[in-house]
PQR file with spaces between the fields and no chain letter, atoms N, CA, C, O and H, PARSE charges and radii, in Angstrom:
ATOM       1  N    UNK     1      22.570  231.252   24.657 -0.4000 1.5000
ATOM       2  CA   UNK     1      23.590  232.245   24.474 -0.0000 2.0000
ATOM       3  C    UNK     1      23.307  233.000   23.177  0.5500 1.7000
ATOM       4  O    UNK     1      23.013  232.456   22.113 -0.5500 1.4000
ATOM       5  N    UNK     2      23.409  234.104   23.349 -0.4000 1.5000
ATOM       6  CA   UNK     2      23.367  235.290   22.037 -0.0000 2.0000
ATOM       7  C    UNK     2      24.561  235.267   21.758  0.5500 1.7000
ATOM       8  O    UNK     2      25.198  234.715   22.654 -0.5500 1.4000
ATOM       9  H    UNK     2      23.648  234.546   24.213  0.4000 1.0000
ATOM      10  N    UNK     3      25.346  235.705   20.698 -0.4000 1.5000
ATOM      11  CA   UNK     3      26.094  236.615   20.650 -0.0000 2.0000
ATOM      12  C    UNK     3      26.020  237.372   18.808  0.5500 1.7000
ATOM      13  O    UNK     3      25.464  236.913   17.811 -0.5500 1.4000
ATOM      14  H    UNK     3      24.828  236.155   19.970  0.4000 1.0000
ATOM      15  N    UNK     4      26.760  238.541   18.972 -0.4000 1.5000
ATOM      16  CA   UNK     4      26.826  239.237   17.645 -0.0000 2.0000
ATOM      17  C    UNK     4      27.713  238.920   16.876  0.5500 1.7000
ATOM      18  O    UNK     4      28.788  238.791   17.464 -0.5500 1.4000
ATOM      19  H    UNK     4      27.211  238.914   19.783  0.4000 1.0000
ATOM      20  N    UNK     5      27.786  238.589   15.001 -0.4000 1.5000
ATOM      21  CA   UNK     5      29.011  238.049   14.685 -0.0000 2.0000
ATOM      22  C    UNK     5      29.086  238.974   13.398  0.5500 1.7000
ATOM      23  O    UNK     5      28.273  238.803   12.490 -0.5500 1.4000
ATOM      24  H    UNK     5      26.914  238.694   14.524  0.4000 1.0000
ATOM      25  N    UNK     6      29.764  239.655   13.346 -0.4000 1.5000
ATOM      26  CA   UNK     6      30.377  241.139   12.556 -0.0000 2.0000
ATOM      27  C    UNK     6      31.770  240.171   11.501  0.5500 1.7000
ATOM      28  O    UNK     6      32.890  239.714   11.727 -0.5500 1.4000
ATOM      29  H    UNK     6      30.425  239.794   14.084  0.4000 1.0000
ATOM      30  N    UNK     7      30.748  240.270   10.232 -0.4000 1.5000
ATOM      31  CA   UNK     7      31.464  239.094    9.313 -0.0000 2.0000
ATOM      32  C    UNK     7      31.630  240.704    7.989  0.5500 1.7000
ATOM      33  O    UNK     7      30.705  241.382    7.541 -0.5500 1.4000
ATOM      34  H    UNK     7      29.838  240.642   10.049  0.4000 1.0000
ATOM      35  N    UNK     8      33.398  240.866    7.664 -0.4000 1.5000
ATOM      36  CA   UNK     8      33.449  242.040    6.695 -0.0000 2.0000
ATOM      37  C    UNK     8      32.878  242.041    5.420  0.5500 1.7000
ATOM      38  O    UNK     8      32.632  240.834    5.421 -0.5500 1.4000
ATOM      39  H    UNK     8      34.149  240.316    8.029  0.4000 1.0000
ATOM      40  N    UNK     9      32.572  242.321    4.609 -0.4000 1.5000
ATOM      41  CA   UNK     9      32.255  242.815    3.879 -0.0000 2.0000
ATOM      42  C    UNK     9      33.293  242.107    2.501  0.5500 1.7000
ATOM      43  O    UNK     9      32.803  241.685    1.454 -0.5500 1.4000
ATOM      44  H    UNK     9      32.772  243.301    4.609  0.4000 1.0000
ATOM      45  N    UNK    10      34.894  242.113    2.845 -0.4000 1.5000
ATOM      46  CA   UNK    10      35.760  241.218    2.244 -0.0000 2.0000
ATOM      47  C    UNK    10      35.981  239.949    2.814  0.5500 1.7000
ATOM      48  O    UNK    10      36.787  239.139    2.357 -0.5500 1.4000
ATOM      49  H    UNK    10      35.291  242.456    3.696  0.4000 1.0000
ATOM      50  N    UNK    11      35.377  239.791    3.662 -0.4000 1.5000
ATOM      51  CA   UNK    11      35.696  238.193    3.680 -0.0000 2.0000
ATOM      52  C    UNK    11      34.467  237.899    3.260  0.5500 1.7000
ATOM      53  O    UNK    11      34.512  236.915    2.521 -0.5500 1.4000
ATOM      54  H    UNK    11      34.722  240.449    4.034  0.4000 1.0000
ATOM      55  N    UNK    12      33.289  238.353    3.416 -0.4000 1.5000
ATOM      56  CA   UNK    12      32.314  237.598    2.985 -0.0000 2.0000
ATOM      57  C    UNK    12      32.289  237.789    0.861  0.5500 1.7000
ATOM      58  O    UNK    12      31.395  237.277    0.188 -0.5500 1.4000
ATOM      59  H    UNK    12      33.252  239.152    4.016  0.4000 1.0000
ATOM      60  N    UNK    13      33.277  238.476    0.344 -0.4000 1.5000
ATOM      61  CA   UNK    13      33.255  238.749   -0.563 -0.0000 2.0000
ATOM      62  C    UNK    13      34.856  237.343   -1.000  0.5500 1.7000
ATOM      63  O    UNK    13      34.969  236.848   -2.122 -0.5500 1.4000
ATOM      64  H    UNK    13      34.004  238.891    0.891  0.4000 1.0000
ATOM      65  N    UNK    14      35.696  237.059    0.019 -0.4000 1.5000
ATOM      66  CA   UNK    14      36.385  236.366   -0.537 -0.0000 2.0000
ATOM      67  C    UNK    14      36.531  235.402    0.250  0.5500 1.7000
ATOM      68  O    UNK    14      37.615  234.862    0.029 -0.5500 1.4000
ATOM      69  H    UNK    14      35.604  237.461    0.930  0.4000 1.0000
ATOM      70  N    UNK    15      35.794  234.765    1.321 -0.4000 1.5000
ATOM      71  CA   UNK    15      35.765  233.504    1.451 -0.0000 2.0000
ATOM      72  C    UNK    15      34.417  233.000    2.452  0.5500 1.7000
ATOM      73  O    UNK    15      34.300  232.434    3.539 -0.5500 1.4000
ATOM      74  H    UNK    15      34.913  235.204    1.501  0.4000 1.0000
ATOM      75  N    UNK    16      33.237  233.716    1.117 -0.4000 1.5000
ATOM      76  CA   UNK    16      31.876  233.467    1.957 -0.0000 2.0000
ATOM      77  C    UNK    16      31.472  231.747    2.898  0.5500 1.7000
ATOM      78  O    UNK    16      30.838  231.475    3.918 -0.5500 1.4000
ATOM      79  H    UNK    16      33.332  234.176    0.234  0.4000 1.0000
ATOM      80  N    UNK    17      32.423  230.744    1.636 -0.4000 1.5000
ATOM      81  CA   UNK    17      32.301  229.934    2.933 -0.0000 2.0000
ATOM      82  C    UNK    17      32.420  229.304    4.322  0.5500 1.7000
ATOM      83  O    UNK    17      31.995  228.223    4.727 -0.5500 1.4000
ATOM      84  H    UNK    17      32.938  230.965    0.808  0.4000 1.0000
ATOM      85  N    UNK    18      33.299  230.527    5.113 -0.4000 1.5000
ATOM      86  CA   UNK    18      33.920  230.451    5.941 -0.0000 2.0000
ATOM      87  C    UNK    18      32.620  231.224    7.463  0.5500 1.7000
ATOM      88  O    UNK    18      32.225  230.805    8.550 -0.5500 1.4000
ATOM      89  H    UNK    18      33.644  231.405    4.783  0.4000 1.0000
ATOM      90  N    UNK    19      32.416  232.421    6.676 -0.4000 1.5000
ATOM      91  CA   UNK    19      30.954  232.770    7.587 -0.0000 2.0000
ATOM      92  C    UNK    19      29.704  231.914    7.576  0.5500 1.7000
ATOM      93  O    UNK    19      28.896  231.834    8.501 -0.5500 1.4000
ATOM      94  H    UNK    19      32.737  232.761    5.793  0.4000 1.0000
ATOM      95  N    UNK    20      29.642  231.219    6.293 -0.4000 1.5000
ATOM      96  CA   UNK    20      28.391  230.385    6.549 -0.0000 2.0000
ATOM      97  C    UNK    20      28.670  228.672    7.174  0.5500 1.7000
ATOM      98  O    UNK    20      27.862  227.749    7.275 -0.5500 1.4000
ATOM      99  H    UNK    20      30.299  231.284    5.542  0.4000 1.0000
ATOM     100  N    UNK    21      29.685  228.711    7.410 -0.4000 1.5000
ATOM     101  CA   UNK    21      30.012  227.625    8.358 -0.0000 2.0000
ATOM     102  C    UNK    21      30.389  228.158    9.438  0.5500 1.7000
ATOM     103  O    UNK    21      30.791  227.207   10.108 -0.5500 1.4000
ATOM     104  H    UNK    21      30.341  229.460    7.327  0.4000 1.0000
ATOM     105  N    UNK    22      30.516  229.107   10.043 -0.4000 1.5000
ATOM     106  CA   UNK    22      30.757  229.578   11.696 -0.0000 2.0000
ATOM     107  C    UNK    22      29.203  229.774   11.603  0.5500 1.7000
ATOM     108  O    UNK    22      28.789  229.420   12.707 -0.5500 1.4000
ATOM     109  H    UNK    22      30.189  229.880    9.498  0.4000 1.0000
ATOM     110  N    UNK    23      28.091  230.180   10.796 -0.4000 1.5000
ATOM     111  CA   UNK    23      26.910  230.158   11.382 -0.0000 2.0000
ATOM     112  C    UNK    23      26.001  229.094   11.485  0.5500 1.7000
ATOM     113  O    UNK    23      24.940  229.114   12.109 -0.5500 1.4000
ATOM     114  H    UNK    23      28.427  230.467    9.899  0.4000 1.0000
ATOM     115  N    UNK    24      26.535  228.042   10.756 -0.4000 1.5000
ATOM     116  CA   UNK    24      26.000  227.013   11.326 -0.0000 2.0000
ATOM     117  C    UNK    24      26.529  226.178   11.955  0.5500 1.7000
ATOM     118  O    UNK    24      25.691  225.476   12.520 -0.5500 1.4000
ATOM     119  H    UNK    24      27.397  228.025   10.250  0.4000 1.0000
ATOM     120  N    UNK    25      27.617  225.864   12.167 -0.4000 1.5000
ATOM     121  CA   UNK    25      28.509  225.470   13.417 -0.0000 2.0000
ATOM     122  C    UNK    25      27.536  225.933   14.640  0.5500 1.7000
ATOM     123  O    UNK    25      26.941  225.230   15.457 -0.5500 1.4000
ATOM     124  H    UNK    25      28.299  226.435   11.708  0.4000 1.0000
ATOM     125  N    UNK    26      27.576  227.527   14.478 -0.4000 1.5000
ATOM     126  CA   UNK    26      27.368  227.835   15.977 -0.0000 2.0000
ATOM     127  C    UNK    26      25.506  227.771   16.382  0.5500 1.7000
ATOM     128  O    UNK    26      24.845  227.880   17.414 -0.5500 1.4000
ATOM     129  H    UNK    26      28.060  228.098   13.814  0.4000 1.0000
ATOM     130  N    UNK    27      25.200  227.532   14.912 -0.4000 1.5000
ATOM     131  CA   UNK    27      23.375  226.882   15.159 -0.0000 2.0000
ATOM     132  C    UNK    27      23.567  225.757   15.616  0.5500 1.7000
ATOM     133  O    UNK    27      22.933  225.433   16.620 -0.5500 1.4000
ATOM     134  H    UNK    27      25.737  227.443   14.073  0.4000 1.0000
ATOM     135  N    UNK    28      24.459  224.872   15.038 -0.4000 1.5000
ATOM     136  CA   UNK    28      24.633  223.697   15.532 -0.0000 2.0000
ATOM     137  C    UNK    28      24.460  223.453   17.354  0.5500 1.7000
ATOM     138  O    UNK    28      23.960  222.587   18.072 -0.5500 1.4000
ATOM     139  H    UNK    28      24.974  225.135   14.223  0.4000 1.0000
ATOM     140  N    UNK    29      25.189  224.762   17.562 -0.4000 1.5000
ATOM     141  CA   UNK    29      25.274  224.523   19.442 -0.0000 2.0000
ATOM     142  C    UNK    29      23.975  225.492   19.826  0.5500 1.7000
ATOM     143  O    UNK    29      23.781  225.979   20.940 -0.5500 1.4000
ATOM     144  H    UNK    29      25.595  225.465   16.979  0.4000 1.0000
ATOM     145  N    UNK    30      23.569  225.574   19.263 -0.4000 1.5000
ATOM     146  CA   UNK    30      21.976  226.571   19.964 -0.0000 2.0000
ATOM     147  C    UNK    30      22.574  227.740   20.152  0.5500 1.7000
ATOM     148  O    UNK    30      22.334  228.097   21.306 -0.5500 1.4000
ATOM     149  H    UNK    30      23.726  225.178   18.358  0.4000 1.0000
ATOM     150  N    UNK    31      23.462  228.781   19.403 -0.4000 1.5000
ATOM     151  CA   UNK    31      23.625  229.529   20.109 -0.0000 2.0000
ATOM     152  C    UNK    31      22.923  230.462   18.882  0.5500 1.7000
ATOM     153  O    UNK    31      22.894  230.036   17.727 -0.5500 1.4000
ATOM     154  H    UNK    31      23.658  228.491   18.466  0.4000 1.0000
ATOM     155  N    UNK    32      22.190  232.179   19.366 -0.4000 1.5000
ATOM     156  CA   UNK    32      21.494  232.693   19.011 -0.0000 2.0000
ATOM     157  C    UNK    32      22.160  233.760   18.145  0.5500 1.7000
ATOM     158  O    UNK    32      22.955  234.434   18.801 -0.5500 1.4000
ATOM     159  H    UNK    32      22.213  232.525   20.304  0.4000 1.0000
ATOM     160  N    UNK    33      22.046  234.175   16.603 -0.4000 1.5000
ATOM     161  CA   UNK    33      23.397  234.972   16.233 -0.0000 2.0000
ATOM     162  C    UNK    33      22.395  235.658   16.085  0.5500 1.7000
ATOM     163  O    UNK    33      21.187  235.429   16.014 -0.5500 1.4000
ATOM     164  H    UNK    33      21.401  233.627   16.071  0.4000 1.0000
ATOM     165  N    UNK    34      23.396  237.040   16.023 -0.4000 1.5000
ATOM     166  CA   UNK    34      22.503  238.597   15.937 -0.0000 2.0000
ATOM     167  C    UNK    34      23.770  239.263   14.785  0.5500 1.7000
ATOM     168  O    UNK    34      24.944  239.314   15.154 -0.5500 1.4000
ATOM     169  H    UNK    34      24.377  237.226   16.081  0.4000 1.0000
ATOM     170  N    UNK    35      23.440  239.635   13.699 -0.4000 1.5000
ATOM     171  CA   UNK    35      23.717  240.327   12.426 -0.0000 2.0000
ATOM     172  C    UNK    35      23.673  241.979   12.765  0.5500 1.7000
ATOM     173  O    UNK    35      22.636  242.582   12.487 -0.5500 1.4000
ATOM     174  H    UNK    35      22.487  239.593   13.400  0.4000 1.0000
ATOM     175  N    UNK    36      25.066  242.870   13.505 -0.4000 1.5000
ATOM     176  CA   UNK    36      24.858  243.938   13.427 -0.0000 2.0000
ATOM     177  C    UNK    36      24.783  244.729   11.973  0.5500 1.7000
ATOM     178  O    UNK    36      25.852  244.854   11.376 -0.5500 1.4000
ATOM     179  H    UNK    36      25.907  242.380   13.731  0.4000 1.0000
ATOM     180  N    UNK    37      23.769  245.186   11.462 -0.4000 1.5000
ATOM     181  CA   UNK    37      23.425  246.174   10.332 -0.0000 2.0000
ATOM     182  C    UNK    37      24.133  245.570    9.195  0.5500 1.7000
ATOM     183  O    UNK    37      24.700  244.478    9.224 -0.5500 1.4000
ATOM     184  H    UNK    37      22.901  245.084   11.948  0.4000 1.0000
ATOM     185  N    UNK    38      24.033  246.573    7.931 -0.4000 1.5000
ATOM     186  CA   UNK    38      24.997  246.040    6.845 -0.0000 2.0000
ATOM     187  C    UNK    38      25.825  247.167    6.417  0.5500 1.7000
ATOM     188  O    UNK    38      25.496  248.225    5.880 -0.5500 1.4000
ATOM     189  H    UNK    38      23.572  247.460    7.908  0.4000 1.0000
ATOM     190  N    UNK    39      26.995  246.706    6.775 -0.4000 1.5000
ATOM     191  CA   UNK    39      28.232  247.487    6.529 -0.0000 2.0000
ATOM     192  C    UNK    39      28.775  247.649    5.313  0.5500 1.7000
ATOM     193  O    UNK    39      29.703  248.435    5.120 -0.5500 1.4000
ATOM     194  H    UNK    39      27.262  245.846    7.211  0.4000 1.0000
ATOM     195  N    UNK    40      28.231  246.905    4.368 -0.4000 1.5000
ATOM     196  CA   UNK    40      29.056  246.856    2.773 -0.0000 2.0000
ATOM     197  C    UNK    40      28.527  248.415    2.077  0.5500 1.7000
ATOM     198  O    UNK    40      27.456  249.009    1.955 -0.5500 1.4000
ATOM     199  H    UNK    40      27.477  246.268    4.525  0.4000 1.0000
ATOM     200  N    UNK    41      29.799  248.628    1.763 -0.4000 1.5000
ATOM     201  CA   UNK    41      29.006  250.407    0.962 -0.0000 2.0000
ATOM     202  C    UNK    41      28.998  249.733   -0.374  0.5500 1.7000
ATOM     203  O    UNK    41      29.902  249.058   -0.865 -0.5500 1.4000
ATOM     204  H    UNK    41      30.669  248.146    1.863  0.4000 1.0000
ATOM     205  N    UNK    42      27.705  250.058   -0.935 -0.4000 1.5000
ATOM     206  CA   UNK    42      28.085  249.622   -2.515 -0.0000 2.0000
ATOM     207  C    UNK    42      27.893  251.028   -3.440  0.5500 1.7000
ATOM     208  O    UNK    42      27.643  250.960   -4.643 -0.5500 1.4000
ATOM     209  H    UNK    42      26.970  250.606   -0.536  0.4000 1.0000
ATOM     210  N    UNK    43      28.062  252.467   -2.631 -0.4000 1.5000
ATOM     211  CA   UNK    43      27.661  253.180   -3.530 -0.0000 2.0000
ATOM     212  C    UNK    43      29.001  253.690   -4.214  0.5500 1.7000
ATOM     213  O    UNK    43      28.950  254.449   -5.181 -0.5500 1.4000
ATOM     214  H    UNK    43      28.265  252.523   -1.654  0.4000 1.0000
């Protein structure tokens, strides 16, 4: 299974450990994550 996981920009800014445990949770089950682009504007 693929799927895409569109993690914001503020959550990964205020509770990054929460995306890096749904991505390995979901490595955990073989499933294949796909990272659409990067959305953070830092200009």
């Amino acid at each position: 299974m693929k799927v895409s996981l569109f993690i914001t920009c503020l959550s990964d800014l205020v509770y990054p450990v929460v995306g890096e445990s749904m991505v390995q949770l979901l490595a955990r089950y073989g499933v294949k994550l796909d990272f659409p682009g990067d959305w953070c504007y830092s200009g």
